[in-house]
C-alpha positions as CSV (number, residue, x, y, z in Angstrom):
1,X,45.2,38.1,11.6
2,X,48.2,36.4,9.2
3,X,49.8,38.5,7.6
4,X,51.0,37.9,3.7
5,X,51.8,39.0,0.8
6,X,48.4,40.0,-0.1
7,X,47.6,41.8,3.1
8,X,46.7,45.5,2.1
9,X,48.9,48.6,3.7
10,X,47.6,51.2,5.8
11,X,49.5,53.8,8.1
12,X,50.5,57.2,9.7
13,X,53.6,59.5,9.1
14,X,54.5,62.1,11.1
15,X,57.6,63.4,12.8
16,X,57.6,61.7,15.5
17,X,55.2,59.3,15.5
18,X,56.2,56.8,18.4
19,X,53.5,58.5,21.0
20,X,50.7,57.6,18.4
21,X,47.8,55.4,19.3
22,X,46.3,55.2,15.8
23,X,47.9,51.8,14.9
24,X,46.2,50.3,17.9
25,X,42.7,51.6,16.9
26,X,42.9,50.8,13.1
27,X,44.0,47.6,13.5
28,X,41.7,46.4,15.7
29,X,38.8,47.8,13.7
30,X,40.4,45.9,10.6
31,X,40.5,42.5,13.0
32,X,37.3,43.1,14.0
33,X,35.5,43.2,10.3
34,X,38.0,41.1,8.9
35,X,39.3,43.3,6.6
36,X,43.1,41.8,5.5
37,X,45.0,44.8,6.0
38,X,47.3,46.6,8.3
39,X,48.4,49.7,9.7
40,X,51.9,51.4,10.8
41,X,53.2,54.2,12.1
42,X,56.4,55.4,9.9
43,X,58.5,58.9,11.6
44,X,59.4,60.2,8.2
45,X,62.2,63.3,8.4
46,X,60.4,66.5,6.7
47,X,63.8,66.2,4.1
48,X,62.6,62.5,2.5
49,X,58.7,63.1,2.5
50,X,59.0,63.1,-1.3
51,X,60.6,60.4,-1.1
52,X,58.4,58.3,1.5
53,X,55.2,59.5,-0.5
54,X,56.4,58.2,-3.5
55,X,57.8,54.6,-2.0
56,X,54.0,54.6,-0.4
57,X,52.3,54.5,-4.3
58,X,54.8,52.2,-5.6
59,X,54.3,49.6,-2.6
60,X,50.8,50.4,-3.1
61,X,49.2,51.8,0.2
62,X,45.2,52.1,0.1
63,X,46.5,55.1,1.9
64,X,47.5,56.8,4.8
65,X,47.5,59.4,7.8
66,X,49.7,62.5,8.2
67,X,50.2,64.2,11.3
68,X,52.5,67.2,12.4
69,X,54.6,68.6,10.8
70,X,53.4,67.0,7.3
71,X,49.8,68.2,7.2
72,X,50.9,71.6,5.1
73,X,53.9,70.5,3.0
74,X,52.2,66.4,2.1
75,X,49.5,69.3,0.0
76,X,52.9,69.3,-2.8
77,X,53.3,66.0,-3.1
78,X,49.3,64.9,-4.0
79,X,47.8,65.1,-7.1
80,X,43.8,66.0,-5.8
81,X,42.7,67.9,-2.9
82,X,39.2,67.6,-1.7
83,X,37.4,70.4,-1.2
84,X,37.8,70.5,2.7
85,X,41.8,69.9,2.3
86,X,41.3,73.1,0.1
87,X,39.5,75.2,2.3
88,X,41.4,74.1,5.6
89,X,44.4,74.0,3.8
90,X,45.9,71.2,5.2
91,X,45.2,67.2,4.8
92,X,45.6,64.6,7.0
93,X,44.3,61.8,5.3
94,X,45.2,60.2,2.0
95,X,44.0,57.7,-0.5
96,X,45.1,56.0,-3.7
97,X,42.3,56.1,-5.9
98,X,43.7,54.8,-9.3
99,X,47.2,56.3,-9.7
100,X,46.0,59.3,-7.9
101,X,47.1,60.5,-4.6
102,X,44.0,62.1,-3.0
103,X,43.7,64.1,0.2
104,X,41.4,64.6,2.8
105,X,41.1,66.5,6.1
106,X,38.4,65.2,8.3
107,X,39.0,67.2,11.3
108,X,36.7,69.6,11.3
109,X,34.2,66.5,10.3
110,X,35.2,64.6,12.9
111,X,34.6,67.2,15.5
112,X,31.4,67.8,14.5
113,X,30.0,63.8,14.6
114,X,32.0,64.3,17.9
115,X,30.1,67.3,19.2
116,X,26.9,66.2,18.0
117,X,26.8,62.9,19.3
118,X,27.5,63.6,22.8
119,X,25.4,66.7,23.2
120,X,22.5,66.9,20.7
121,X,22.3,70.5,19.3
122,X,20.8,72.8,16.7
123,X,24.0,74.4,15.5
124,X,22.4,77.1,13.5
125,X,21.2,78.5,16.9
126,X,24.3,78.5,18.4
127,X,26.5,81.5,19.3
128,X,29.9,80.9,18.9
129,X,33.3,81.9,20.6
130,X,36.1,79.7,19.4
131,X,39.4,80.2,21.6
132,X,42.8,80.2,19.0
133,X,43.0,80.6,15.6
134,X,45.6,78.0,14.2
135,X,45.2,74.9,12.3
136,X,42.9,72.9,14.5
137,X,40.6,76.3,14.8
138,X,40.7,76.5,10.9
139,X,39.3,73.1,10.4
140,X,36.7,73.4,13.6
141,X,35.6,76.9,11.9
142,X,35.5,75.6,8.3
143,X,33.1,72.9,9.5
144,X,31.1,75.3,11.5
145,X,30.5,77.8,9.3
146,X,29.7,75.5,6.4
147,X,27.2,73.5,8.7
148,X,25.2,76.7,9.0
149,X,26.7,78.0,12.5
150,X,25.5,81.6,11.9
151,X,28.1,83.6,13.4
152,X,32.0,82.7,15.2
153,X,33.9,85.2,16.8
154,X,37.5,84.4,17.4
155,X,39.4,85.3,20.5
156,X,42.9,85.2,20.0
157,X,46.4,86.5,21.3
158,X,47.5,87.6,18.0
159,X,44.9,89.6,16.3
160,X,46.4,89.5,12.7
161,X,46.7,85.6,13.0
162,X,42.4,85.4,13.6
163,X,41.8,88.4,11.7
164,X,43.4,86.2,8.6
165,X,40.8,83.0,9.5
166,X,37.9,85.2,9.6
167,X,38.7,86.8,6.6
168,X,38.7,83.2,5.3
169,X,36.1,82.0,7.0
170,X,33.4,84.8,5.9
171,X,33.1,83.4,2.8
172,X,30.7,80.9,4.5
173,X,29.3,83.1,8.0
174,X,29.6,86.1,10.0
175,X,32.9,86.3,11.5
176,X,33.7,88.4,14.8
177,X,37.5,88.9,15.9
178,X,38.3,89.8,19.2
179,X,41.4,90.4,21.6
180,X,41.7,87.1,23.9
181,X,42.0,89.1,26.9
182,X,38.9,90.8,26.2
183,X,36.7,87.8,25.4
184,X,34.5,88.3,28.5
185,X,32.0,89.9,26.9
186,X,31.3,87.8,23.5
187,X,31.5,84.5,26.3
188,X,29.1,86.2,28.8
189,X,26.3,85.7,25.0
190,X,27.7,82.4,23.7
191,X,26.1,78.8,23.5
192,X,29.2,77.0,22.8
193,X,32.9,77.9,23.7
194,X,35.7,75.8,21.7
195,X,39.0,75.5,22.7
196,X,41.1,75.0,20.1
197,X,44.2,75.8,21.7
198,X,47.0,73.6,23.3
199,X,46.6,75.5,27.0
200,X,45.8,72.9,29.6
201,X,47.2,69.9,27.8
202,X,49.9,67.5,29.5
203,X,51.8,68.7,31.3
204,X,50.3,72.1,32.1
205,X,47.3,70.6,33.3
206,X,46.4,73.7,35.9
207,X,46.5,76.1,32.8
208,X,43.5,77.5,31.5
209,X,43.1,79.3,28.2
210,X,40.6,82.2,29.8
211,X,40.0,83.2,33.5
212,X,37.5,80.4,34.6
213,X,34.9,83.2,35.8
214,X,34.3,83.8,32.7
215,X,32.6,80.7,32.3
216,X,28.8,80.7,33.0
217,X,26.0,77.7,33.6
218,X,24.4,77.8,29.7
219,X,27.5,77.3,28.1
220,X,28.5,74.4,26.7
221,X,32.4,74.5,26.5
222,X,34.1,71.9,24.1
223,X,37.8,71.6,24.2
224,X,40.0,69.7,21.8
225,X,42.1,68.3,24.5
226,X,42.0,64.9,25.0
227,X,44.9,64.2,27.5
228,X,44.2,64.9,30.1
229,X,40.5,63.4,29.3
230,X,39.2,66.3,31.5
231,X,40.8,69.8,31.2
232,X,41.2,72.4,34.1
233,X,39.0,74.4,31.7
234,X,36.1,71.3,31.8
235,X,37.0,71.0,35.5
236,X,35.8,74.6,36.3
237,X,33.2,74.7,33.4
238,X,31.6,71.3,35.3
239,X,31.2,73.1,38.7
240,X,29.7,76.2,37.4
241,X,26.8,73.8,35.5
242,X,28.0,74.1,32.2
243,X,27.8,71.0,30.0
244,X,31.0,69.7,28.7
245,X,33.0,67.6,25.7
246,X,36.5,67.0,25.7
247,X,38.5,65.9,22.7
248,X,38.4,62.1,22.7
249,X,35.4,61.7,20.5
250,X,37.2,64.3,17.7
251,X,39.8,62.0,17.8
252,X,38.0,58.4,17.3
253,X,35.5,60.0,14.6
254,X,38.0,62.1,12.3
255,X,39.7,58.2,12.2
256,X,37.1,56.5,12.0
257,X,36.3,59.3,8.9
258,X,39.8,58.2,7.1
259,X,39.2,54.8,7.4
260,X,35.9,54.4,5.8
261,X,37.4,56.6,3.1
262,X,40.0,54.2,2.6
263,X,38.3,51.0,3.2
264,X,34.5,51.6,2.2
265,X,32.9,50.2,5.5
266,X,31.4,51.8,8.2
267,X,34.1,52.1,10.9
268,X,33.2,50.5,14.7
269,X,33.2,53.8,16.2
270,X,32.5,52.6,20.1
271,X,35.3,49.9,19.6
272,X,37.8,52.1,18.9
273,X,37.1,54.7,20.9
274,X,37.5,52.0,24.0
275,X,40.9,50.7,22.9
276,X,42.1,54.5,22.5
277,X,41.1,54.8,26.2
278,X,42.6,51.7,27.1
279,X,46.2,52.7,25.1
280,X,46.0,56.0,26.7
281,X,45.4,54.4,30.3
282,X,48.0,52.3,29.8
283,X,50.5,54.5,28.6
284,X,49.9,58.1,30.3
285,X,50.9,59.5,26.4
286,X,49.7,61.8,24.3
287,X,47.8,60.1,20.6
């Protein structure tokens, strides 16, 4: 594609951002409809996000991501939320609509297209245990529990942390806390078991966020880790006949999510998701 003075901005900021393979999928989704814009990845310093926010209106981005640590703080700097940024309490996707800076979070979104997609479920008839309860658990439960899951229960280290989601979350489901290393029980009844922690991600792949006994053949177990593609946790859950999904489609979907917010056309979903293999073949890094 040329680029000129009328091609239309796009991108990611973060601290750092050089691992990041979004660039490579958004612009070849834009190459591939034709759409005349492009997309970068800009490491902005916590102390100048005002500063890069308000350089991104004036050079008129259609928008942009935000990635860690931004996702909390970018909230001050926006003049609408939608009402999953509310709820989740953190965005990481923006547009300019007008002279408005608008954000999104399509995490919890884009785990659910994920999840449903690859294994074709009735979630209201699921029974939930959801391993962690930090930001990526907040937007997994938020989409959950307003998709009709009837009841999570959170196993985590620190009980004040999940007893704080679930107090949050109960506005929407019933909401079960429980000690991590008493999660047995509430796994030996579930239908779907989420890891939303970062245990068994490079480079402590052997790791395991539970005792892998635990697992059982009519679970399906979910984990958000995408690198490795397939977890110590999926490993284990595989070989006891438990169906699996790893965090690769989450990834693709909640982009694909920002840029049809941004751009108004359905994104190519299977195209991206094979040049985010591709990068991450290539590279051995993390997204």
């Amino acid at each position: 594609m040329q680029i000129t003075s009328k091609t239309g901005a796009l991108g990611l900021i973060g601290h750092p951002v050089a691992h990041s393979k979004s660039p490579d999928m958004m612009n070849r989704a834009c190459e591939y409809l034709g759409l005349p814009f492009v997309y970068l990845a800009y490491d902005v310093d916590p102390a100048q996000l005002e500063q890069a926010v308000a350089g991104m209106k004036a050079l008129k981005f259609r928008g942009f991501n935000v990635t860690i640590p931004h996702k909390v703080t970018i909230m001050n700097y926006l003049d609408e939320l939608d009402d999953s940024a509310k709820e989740i309490g953190a965005v990481n996707t923006v547009v300019q609509n007008g002279e408005k800076w608008v954000g999104h979070n399509t995490d919890g979104v884009g785990y659910l297209r994920s999840l449903t997609e690859e294994i074709p479920i009735e979630l209201s008839e699921q029974k939930v245990v959801m391993l962690g309860a930090g930001g990526a658990a907040r937007a997994v439960g938020y989409a959950l529990a307003t998709a009709g899951v009837k009841r999570i229960t959170i196993a985590n280290r620190t009980k004040q942390k999940a007893e704080k989601l679930a107090h949050h979350l109960s506005k929407w489901t019933e909401i079960q806390v429980v000690d991590l290393a008493a999660a047995d029980q509430e796994i030996a009844k579930a239908t779907l078991l989420i890891n939303t922690t970062s245990v068994g991600m490079e480079p402590k792949i052997t790791e395991t966020p539970i005792p892998t006994d635990w697992l059982h053949e009519n679970l399906i177990v979910s984990d958000l880790i995408y690198h490795p593609k397939e977890t110590a946790l999926l490993c284990a859950a595989k070989k006891c006949g438990a169906r699996v999904h790893n965090g690769m489609g989450m990834l693709v979907h909640q982009a694909a999510i920002a840029f049809e917010i941004w751009l108004g056309k359905k994104a190519p979903i299977q195209l991206m998701r094979e040049v985010l293999e591709s990068s991450l073949a290539a590279s051995g890094k993390r997204v």
